[in-house]
N, C-alpha and C positions, 0 to 999 in steps of 0.2 A: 448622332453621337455613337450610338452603337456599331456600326457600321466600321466610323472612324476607328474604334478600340478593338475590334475585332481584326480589321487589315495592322493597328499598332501589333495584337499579339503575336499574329503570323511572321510579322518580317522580325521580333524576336526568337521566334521559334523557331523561322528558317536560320537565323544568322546563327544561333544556338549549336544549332543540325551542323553547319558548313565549318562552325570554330572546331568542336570536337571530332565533327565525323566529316572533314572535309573531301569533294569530290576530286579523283584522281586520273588523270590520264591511261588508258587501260593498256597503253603500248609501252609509258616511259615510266609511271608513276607520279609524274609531274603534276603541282596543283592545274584544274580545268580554271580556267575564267571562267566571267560570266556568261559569255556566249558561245563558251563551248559543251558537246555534249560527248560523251565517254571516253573521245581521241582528241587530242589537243594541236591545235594547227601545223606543228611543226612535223608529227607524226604524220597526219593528215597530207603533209607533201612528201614525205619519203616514203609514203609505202610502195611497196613494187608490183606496180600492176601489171599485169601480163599483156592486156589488150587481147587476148586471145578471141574474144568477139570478133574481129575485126580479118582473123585468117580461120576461114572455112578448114583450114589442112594441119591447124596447129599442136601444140604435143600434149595436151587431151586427148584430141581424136585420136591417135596415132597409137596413143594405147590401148585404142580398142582394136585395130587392124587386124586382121583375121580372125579375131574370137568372136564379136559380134555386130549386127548392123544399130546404129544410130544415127540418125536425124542433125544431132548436134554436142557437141562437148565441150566445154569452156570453163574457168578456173576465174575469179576475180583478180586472186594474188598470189606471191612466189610465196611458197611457204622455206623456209632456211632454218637452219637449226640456232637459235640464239638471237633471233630477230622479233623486230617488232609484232612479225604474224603469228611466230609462236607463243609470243605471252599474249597477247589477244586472244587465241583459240583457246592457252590455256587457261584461263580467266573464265573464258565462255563455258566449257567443258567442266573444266572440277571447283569451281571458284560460286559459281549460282549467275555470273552479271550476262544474263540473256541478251540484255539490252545491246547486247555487240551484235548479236545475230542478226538484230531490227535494224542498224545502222548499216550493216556489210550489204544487208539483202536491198532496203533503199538505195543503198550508192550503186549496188550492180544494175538493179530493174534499170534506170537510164541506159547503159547499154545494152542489154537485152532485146528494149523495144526496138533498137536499131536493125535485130537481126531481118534478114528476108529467106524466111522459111516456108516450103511451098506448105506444109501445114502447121497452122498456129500448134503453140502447148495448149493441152486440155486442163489438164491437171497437174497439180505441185504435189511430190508422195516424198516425205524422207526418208532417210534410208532408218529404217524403224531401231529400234533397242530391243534386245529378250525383255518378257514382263522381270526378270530380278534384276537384271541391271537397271532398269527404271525406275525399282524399288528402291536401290540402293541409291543409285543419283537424284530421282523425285522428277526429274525432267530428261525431256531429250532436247541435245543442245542442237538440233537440227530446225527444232520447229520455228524459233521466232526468225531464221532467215527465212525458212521456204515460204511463211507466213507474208512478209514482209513482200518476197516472191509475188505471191498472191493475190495479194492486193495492190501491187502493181500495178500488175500487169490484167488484171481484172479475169483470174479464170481459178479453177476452185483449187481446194488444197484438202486432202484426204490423207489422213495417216490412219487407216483401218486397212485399205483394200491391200497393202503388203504388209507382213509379217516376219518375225524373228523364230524360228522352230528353235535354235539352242540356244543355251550359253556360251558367249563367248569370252574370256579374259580381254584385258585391254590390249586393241591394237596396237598403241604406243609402245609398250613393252615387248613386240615381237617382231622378231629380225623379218626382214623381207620373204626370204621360203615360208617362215613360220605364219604369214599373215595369208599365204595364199591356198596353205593346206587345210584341208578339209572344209572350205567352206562352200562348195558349191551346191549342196541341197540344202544351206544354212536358210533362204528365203522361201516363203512362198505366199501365195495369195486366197484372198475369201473375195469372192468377184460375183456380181451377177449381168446379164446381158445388156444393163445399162450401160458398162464399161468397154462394153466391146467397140474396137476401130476408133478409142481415143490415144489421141500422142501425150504421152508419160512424162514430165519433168522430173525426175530423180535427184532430190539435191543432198548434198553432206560437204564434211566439212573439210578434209583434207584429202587430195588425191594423193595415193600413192602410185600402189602398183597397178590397181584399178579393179582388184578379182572382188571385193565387198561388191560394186558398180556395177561389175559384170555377172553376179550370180542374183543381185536383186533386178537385171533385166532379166535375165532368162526366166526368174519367176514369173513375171508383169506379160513376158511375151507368149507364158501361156493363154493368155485372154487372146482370143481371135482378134484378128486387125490390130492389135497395139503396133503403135511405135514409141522410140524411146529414144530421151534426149537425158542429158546427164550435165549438172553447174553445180560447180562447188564454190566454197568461198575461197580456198587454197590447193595450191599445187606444189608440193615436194618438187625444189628447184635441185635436178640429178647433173 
């Protein structure tokens, strides 16, 4: 009897939850059914996946071309201005709903594992926040995909061993020059000989211009033997 009254309160309490505070589509707005979880099926078929897994030469990598050597570079999704990926990232980012990060980094690891790389990732590192900005946000919106990442793909994830030395303002808010000056001694790393001769997964959340990507390698490649590989969940469709 108790048992029974206790599963009666809950599916009041849920149904309570979902009348007032009902669950919403993170891309449309749109009510979820029941079997859906933060993306709603329709979004869930229009998003624009790149495939970029699938071309070793694709326009990830392409923006590292002579600035630095990487392993690997790939993007889940086109990011566009006024599209489904921007209000997803921006939900994810100033909104609190992490839970986007767990579902983007689940649906990539499937293809990830496809890759054939002559050395596996070691480790999953985000690209970190200065400690005020994480004050201010309480999270970094990096970690439940690298997390997700992670546990995938079954190898660790460490947000200690790279670091934020400045403050930085929001990159959304700065034109493309403005996002690439002065950041190249903006990273660096606290490492001990454990680290040495592991390959880096680097993940965030939109690629742009790539110099964020490119100055927390160059930190990471002060460790002897690193290599560095870079997956984000979007890429600025130029």
């Amino acid at each position: 009897m108790f048992i029974f009254v206790t599963k009666f309160f809950l599916f009041v309490f849920n149904f309570l939850i979902n009348l007032f505070f009902p669950k919403v589509c993170s891309g449309c707005r749109a009510l979820l059914l029941q079997n859906e979880t933060v993306l709603c099926t329709k979004c869930r078929h229009e998003m624009p996946l790149t495939q970029y897994h699938l071309d070793p030469n694709n326009e990830a990598v392409k923006k590292f071309y002579g600035k630095i050597l990487i392993e690997h570079a790939s993007a889940l999704l086109y990011f566009n201005k006024k599209g489904i990926v921007q209000e997803l990232i921006h939900n994810l980012k100033y909104k609190g709903h992490e839970e986007i990060g767990t579902v983007l980094g689940n649906w990539y690891v499937e293809d990830l594992r496809e890759l054939k790389l002559k050395t596996p990732f070691d480790i999953v590192i985000p690209v970190p926040l200065h400690k005020r900005k994480f004050k201010e946000r309480g999270y970094n919106q990096i970690t439940t995909f690298g997390k997700a990442l992670s546990d995938g793909l079954k190898i660790d994830f460490n947000d200690s061993i790279l670091f934020r030395k400045k403050y930085a303002k929001t990159q959304s808010k700065k034109n493309l020059l403005g996002r690439s000056e002065n950041i190249e001694n903006m990273f660096d790393v606290t490492t001990t000989d454990e680290y040495q001769n592991k390959h880096f997964l680097i993940v965030d959340d939109v690629l742009t211009t790539g110099a964020t990507l490119e100055a927390c390698s160059r930190a990471l490649l002060k460790i002897p033997g690193a290599k560095i590989s870079v997956v984000c969940m979007a890429m600025a469709n130029s």
